[in-house]
TIDOKOL-628876 format. One record per residue: residue in three letters; x, y, z of N, C-alpha, C in turn. Coordinates in steps of 0.001 Angstrom, whole numbers, plus 500000, padded with zeros to 6 digits. Layout:
SITE  type      nx      ny      nz     cax     cay     caz      cx      cy      cz
SITE   ALA       X       Y       Z       X       Y       Z       X       Y       Z
...
//
This chain:
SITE  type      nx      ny      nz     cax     cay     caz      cx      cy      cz
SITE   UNK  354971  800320  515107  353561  800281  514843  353259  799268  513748
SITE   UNK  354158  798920  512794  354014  798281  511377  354288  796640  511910
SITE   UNK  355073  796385  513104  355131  795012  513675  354033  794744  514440
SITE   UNK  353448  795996  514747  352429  795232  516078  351132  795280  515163
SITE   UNK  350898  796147  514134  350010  795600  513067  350027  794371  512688
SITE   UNK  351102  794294  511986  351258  792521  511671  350934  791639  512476
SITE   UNK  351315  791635  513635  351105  790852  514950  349322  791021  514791
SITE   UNK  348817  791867  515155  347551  791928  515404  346282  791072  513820
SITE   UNK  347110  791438  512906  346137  790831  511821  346728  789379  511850
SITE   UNK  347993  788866  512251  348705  787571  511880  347606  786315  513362
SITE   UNK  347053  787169  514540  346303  787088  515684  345099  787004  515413
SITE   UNK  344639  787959  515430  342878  788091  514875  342258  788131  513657
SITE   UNK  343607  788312  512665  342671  788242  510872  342702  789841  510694
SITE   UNK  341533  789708  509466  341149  791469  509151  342414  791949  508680
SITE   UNK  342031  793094  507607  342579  794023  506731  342720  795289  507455
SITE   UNK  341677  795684  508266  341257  796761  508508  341602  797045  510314
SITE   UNK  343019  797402  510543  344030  797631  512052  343433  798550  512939
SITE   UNK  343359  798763  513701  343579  799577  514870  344071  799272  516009
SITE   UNK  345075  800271  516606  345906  799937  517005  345895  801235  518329
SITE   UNK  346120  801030  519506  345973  802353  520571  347171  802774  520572
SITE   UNK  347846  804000  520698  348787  804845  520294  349025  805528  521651
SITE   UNK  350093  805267  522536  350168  806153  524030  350970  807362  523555
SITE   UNK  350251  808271  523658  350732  809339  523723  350989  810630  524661
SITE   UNK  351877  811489  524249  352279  812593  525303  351260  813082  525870
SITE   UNK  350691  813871  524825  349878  814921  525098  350024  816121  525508
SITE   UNK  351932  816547  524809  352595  817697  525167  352429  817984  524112
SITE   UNK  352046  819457  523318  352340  819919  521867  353451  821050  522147
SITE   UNK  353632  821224  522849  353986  822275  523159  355507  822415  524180
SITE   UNK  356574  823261  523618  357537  823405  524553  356975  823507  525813
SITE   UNK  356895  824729  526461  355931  824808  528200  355120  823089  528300
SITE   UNK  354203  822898  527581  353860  821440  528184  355314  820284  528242
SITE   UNK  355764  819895  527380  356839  819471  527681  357825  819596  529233
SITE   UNK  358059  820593  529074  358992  821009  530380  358236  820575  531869
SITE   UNK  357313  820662  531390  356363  820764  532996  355676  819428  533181
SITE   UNK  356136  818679  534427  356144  817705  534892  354306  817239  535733
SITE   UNK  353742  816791  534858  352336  816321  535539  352264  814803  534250
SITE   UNK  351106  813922  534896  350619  812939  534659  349467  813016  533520
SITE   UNK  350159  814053  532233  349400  814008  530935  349719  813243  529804
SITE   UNK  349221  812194  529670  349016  811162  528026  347556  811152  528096
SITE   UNK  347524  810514  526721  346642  809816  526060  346838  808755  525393
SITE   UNK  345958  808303  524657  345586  806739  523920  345063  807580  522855
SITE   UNK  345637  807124  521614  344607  807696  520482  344648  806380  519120
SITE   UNK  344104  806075  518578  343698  804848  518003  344466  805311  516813
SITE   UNK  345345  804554  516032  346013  804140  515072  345733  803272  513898
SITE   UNK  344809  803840  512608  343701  802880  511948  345223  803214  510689
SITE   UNK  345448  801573  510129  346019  800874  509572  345341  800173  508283
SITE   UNK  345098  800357  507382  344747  799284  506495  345702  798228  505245
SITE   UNK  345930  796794  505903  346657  796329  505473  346131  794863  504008
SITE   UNK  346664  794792  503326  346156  793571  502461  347333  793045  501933
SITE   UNK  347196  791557  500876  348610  790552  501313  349581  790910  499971
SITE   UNK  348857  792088  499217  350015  793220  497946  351204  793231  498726
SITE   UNK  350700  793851  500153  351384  795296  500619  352904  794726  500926
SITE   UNK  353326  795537  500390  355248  795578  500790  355428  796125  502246
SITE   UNK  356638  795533  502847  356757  796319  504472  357107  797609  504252
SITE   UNK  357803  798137  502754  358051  799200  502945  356770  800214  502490
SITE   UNK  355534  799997  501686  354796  800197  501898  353418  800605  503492
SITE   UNK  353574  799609  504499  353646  799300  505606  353799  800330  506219
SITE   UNK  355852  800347  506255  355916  801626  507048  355518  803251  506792
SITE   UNK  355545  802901  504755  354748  804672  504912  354046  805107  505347
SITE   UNK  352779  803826  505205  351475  803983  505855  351487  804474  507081
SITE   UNK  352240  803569  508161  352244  803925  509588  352701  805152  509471
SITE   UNK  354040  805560  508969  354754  807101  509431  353533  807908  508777
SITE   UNK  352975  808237  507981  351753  809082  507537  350725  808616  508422
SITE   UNK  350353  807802  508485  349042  807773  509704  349582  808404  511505
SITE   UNK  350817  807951  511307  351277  808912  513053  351288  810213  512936
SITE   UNK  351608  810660  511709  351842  812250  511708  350605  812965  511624
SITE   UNK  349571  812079  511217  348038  812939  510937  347891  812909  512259
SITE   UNK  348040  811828  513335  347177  811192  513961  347643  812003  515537
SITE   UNK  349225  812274  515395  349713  813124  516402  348992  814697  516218
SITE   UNK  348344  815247  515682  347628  816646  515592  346223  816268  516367
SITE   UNK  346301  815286  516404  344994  815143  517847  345260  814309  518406
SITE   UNK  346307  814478  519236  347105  813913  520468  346005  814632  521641
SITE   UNK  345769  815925  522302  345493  816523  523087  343389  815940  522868
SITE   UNK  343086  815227  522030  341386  814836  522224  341402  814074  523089
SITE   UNK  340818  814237  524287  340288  813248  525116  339999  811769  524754
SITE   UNK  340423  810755  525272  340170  809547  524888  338624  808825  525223
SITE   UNK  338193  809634  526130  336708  809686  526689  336321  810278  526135
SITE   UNK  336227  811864  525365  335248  812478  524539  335275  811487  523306
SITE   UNK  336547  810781  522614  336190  810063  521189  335457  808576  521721
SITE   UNK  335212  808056  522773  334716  806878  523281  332932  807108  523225
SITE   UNK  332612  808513  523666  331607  809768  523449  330819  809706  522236
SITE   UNK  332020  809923  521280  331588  810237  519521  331277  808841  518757
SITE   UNK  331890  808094  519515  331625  806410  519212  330582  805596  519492
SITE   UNK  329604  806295  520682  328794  806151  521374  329063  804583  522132
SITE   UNK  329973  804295  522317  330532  802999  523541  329843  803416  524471
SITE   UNK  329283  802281  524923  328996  801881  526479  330041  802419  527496
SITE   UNK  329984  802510  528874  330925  802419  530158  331589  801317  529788
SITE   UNK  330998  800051  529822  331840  798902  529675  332348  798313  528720
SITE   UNK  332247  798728  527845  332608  798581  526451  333631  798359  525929
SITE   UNK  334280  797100  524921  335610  797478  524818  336166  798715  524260
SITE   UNK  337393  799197  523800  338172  800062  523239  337908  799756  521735
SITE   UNK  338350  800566  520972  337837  800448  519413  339368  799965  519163
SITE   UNK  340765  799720  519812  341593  798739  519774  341719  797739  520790
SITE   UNK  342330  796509  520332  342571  795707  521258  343856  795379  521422
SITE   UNK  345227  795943  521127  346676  795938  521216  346777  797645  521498
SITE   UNK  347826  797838  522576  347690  799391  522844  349864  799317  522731
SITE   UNK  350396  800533  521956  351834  799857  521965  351811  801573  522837
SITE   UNK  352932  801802  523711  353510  802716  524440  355208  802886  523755
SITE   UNK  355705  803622  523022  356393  803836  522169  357425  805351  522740
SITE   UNK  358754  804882  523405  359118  805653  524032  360825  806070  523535
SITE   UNK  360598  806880  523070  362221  807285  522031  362720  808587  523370
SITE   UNK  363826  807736  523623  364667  808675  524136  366178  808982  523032
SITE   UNK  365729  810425  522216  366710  810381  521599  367447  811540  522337
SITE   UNK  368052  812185  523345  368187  813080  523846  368818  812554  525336
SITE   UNK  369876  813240  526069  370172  812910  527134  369491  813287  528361
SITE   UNK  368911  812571  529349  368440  813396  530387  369600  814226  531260
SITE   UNK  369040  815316  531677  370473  815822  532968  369642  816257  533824
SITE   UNK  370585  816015  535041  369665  816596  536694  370944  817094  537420
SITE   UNK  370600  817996  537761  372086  819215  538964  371854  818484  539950
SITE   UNK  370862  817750  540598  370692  817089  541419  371439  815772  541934
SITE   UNK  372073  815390  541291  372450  813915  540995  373512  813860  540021
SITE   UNK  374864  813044  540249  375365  812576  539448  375124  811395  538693
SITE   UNK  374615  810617  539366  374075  809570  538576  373355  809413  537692
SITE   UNK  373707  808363  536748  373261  808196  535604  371611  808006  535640
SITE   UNK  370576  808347  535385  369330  807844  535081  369010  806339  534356
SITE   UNK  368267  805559  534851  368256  803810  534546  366547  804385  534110
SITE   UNK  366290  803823  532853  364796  804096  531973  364500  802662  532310
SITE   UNK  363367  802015  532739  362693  801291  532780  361356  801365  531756
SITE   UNK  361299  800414  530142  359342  800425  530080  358531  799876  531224
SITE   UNK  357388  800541  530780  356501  800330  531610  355703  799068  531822
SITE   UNK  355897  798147  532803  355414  796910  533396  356950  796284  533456
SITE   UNK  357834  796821  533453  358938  795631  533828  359684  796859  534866
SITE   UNK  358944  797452  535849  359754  797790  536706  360666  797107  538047
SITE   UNK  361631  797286  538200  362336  796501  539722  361284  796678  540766
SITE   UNK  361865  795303  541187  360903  795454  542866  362205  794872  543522
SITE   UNK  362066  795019  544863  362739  794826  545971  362403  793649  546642
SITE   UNK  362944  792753  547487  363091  791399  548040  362466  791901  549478
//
């Protein structure tokens, strides 16, 4: 989050970051386990100036994710709502990072094979 900040002010300027945050939108063991098509986007506000140390930087970010994950489950349309945006309107970010830690092994009884993680937009295609 603290690189793609940089990136974004080193791009467009401004002190003042936001940044879209893909998130689960599992809080919960039972949500976790159970397999449906729930994330969100939740905006990641950053404020950076040319003091700031990276290790400064990253406190910021790790304290702004941890507030910011307790309203993981708000609709990204109800806060678009509270913002009063247009339909067409941009997003209140314009860099969105999808941030995917697999610290944990997957297993399936199904399959011996190993599981291959692809991010998202560089999936295989076929000839």
């Amino acid at each position: 989050m603290a690189a793609a900040a940089l990136f974004q002010r080193s791009e467009l300027g401004g002190d003042d970051i936001v940044i879209g945050l893909v998130v689960s939108a599992r809080v919960g063991p039972a949500d976790r386990r159970t397999p449906s098509m729930l994330s969100n986007v939740v905006p990641l506000r950053l404020r950076l100036h040319d003091a700031m140390s990276v290790d400064d930087l990253l406190i910021q970010a790790a304290g702004a994710i941890r507030e910011l994950m307790k309203h993981q489950r708000y609709p990204s349309q109800a806060l678009r709502r509270d913002l009063q945006l247009l339909p067409m309107a941009p997003d209140v970010y314009s860099v969105t990072v999808n941030f995917m830690p697999f610290d944990r092994g997957l297993r399936s009884q199904a399959t011996s094979r190993a599981p291959t993680i692809f991010p998202m937009g560089r999936l295989p295609t076929s000839s």
